[in-house]
FIRO-279841 format. One record per atom (N, C-alpha, C, O): x, y, z. Coordinates in steps of 0.05 Angstrom, whole numbers, plus 5000, padded with zeros to 4 digits. Layout:
N
XYZ ...
This chain:
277
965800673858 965600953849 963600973826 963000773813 962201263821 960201233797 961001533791 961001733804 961601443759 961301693745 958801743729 957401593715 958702093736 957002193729 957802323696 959702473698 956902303674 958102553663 956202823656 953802873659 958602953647 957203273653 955603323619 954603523609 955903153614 953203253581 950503083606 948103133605 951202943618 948602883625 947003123643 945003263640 949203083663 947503293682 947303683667 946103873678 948603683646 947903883633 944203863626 942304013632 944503633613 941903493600 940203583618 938803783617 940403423635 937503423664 936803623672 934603693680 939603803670 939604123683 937804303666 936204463676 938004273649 936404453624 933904313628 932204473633 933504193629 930804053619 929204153643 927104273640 930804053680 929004233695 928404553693 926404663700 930204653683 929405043690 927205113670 925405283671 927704923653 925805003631 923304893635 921604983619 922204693653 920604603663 920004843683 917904973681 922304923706 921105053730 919805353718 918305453734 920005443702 920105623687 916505723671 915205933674 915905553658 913905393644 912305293652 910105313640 912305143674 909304943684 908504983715 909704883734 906805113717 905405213746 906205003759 906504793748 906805043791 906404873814 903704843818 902105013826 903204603811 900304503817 898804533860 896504563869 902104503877 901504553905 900804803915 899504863935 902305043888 900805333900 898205363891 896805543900 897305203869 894905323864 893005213888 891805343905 893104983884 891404863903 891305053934 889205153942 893305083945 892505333972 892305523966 891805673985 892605643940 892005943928 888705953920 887206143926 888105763909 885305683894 883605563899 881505583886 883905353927 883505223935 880405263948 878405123943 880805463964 878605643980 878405883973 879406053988 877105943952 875506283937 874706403962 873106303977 876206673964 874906783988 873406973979 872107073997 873007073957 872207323945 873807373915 875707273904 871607643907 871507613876 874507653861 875207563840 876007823879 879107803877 880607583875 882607573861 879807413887 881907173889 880406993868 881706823857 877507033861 877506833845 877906903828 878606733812 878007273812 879007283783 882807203774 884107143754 883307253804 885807283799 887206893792 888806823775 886106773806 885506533807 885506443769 887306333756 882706563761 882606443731 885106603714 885706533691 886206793727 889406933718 890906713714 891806653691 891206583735 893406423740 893306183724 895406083717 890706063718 890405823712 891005913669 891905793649 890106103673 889906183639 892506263636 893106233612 894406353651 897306373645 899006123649 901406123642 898105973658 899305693670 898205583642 899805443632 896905603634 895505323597 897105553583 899305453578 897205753577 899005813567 902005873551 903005893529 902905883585 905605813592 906905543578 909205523568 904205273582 905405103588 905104953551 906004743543 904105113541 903204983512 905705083489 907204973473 904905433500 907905513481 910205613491 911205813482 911605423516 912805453521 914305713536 916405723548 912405893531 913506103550 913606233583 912106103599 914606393591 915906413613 912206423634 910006493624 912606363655 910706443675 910206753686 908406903694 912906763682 913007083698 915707263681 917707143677 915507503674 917207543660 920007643672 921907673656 920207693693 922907693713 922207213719 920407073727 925107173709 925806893703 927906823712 929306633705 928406973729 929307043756 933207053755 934707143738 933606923777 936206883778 936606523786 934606413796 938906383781 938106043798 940706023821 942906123824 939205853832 941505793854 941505533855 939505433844 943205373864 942705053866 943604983890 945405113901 942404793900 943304763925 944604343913 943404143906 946704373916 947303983914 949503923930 951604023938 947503623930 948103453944 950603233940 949603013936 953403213940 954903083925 956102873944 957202913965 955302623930 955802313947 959302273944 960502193923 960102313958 963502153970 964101953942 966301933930 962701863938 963301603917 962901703893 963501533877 962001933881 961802033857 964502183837 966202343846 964402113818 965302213806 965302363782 964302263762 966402673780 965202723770 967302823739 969302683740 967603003717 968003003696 970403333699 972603413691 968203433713 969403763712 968403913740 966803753749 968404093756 967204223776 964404233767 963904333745 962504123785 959904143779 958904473773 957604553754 959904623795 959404883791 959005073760 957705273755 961204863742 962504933716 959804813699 958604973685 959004573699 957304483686 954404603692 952804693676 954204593714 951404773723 950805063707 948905153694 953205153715 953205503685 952905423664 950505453657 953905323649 953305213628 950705153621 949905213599 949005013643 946404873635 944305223636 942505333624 945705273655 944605543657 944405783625 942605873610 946505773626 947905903597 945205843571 943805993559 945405553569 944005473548 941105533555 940105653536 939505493573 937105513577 936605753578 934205773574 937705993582 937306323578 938206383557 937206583547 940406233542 941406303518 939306213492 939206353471 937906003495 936405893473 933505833472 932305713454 932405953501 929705893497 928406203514 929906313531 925606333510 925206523506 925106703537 923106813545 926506713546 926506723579 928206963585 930406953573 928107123595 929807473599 932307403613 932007203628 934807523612 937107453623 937307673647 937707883635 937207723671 937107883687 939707903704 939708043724 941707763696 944107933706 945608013699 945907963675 948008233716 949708453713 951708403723 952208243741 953208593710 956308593713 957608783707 957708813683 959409033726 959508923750 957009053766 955309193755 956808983791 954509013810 953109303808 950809373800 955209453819 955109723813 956209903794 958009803781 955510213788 957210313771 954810253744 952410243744 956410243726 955810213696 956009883693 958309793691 953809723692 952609473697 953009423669 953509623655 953109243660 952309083634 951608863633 953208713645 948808683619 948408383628 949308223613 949408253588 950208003630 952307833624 951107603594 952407413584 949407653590 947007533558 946407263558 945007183540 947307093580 945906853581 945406793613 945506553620 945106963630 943206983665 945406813669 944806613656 947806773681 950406803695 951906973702 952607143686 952706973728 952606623742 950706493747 948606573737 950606313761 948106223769 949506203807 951506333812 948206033828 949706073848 949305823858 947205703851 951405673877 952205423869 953105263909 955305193918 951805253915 952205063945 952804713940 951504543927 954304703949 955704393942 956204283986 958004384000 954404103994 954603954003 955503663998 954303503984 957703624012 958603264013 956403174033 955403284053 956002904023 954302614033 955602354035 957402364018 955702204043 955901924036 954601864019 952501984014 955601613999 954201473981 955001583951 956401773944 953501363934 954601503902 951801693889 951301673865 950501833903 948002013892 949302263896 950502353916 948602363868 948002673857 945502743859 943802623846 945003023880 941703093875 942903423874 944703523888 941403523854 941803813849 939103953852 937503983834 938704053881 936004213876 936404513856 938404653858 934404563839 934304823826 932205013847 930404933862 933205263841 930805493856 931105733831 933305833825 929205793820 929905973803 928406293818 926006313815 929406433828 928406613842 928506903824 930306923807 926607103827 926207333820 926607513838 926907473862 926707793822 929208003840 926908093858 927808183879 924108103857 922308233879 921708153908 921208313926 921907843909 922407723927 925007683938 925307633962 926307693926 930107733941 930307953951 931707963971 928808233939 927808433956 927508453982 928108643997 926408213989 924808234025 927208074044 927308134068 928607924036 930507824044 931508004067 931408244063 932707894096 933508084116 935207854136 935307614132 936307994155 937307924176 937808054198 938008294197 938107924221 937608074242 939307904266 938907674273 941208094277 943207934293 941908054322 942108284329 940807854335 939407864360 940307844389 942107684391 939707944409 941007894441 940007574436 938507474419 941307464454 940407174456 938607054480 938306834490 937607324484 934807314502 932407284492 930407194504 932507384460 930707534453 928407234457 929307004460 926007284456 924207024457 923506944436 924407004413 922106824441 920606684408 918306784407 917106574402 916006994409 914707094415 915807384397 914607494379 917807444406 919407664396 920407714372 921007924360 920607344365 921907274335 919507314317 919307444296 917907174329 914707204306 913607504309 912907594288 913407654326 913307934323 915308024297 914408134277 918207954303 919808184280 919208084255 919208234236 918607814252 917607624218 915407784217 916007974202 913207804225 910807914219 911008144209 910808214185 911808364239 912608654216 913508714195 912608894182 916008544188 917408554166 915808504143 915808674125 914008224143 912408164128 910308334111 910208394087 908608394139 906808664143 906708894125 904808994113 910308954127 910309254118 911509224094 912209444085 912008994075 913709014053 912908704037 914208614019 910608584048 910208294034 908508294007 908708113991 906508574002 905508553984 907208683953 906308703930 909708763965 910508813939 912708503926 914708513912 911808343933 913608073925 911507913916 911807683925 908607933899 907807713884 906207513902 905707283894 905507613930 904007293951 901107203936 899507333922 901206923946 902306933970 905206873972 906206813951 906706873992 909606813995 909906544011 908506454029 911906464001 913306254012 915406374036 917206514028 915306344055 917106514083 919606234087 918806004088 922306294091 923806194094 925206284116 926306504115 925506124142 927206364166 929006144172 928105914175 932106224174 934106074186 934906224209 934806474209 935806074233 935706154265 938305924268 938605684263 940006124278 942505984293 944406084270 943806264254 947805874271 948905864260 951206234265 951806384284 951806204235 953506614241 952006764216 950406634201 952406974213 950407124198 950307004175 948006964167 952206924161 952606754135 951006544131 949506514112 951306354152 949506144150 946206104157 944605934149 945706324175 943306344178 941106444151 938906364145 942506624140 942006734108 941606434091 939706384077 943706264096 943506064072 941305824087 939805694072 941305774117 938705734124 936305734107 934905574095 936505964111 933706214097 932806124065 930506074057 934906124052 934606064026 933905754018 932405704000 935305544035 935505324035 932105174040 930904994028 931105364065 928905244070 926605324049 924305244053 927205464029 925205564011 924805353987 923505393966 926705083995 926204853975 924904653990 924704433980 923904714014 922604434026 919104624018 918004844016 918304184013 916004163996 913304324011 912504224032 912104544003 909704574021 908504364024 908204154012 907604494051 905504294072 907804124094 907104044116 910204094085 912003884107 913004084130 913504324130 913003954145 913604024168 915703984183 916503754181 917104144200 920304154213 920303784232 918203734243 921303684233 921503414240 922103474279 921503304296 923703794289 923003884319 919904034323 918704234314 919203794343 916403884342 916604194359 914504314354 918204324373 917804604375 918104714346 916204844336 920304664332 920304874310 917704844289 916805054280 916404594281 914004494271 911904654282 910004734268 912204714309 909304914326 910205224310 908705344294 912405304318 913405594308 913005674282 912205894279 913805434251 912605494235 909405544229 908205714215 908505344245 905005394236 903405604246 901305684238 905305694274 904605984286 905406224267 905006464274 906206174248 907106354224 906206314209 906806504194 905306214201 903906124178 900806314192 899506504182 900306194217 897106274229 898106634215 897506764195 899706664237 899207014242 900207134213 898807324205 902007064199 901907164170 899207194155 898507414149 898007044152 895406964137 892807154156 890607224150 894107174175 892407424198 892907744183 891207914183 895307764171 895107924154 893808164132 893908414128 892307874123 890607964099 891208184080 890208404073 894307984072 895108204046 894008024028 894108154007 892907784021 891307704007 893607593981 895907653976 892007453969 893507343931 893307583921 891307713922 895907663908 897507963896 897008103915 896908323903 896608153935 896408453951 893508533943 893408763934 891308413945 888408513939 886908383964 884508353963 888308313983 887308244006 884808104015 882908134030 885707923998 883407623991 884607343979 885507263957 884107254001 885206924001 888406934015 889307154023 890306674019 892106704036 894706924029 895407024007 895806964054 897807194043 900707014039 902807074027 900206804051 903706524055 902506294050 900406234061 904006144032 903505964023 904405684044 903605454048 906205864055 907105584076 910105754095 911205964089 910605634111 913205844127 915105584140 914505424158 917205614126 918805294136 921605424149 922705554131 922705414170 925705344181 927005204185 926304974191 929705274184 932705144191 933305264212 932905504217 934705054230 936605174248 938905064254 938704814258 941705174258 943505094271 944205204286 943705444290 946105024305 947305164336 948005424335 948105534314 948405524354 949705814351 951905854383 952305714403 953106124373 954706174395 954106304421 953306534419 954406214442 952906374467 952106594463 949906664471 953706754447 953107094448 952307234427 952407484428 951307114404 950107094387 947107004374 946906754371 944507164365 942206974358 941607134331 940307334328 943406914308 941807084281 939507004279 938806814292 937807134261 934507074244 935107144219 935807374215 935106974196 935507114169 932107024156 931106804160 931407174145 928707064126 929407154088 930307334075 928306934085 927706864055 926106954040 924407034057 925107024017 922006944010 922206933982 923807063968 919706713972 919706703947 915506753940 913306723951 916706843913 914206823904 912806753906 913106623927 909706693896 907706593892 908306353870 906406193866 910206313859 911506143837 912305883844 911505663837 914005983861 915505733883 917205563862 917705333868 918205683834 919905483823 922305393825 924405473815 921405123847 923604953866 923904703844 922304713826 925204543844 925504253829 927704123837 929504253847 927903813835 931303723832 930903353815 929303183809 933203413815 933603203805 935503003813 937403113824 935702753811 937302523822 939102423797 937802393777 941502383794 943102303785 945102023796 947001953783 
């Protein structure tokens, strides 16, 4: 058995958000910046790079919606742990909105007469069992513009795949430039409406550029990726340079009579991270 304790993974926990927070993804610039298509993308370009030295010197936020976090972890059979990880995770959360210069963006209760809760909790908390004694806690720190586009769609189970990249596109199409692209597209297929959603969210932590390991779903993403970027909503919506940074899926089985689609999307930010314990 291996114990973990929770001042540690408090530790690590803070240290990534405040990292994801703070220091550009070096993978979006590169396909954001990569190829200047015009004078838009390249001023917007020296935007990014002069807010990124910035960001990263005095510590402040990248973007000022600092979103909401979710974690997705991984918990090994052989671990042990101190307290409900869920419990320590708020916490890490707590302190990193509580003590360093970053906006607290949630409410309570939902509706009605809201009030925010003063240190961005909850945070939201997926706990998979594994074999083995490893703790991995991916972070996603997401913003409310891109949780915006988020959808689902419970399908005949005829519908084609042809049909699927049609309804992603439109959707895209008609509502992608108000989320910050280019976008990261996340689509979960199969499963029940619940899980296809967490699909959706899940795949918005795999690394751009990798690819689905089923070589049909590997073709379907890059066919999304093609016709998104056919688009030309461009870096910010100025319709120059790519509109998706990359378009990754999940899928699980589903029930004969049943075909969900849930899609994801994140920023132009993409602040994903994890850590191994």
């Amino acid at each position: 058995m291996k114990l973990i304790s929770s001042t540690e993974i408090e530790k690590r926990t803070f240290e990534l958000l405040k990292k994801l927070n703070t220091h550009f993804n070096n993978d979006v610039f590169k396909i954001s910046c990569g190829n200047i298509t015009g004078e838009y993308n390249r001023y917007l370009c020296e935007l990014f790079k002069e807010n990124a030295e910035i960001a990263e010197k005095k510590g402040l936020p990248l973007c000022q919606d600092t979103g909401f976090v979710e974690f997705f972890v991984e918990l090994g059979t052989s671990v042990v742990l101190e307290e409900p990880i869920d419990k320590t995770l708020n916490r890490a959360v707590s302190k990193t909105y509580s003590t360093l210069p970053f906006r607290t963006s949630m409410v309570n209760p939902p509706i009605g007469e809201s009030a925010n809760t003063k240190d961005n909790t909850p945070a939201f908390v997926h706990i998979e069992q594994r074999d083995g004694q490893d703790l991995v806690i991916t972070a996603h720190v997401k913003g409310g513009g891109s949780e915006n586009l988020s959808a689902l769609w419970m399908l005949l189970p005829t519908t084609s795949v042809e049909e699927i990249i049609e309804l992603v596109t439109k959707h895209i199409q008609a509502r992608g430039g108000q989320s910050c692209p280019p976008l990261h597209v996340g689509v979960g297929i199969g499963g029940s409406a619940d899980t296809a959603v967490l699909l959706a969210k899940k795949a918005l932590t795999i690394k751009l550029g990798k690819r689905n390991d089923d070589p049909a779903i590997a073709r379907l993403e890059r066919t999304l990726v093609s016709r998104l970027n056919e688009l030309k909503i461009g870096v910010q919506g100025f319709g120059e340079g790519p509109s998706v940074l990359d378009v990754h899926i999940l899928t699980l089985p589903r029930h004969i009579a049943v075909l969900p689609i849930a899609l994801a999307v994140d920023c132009f930010l993409c602040r994903v991270g994890r850590i191994s314990l």
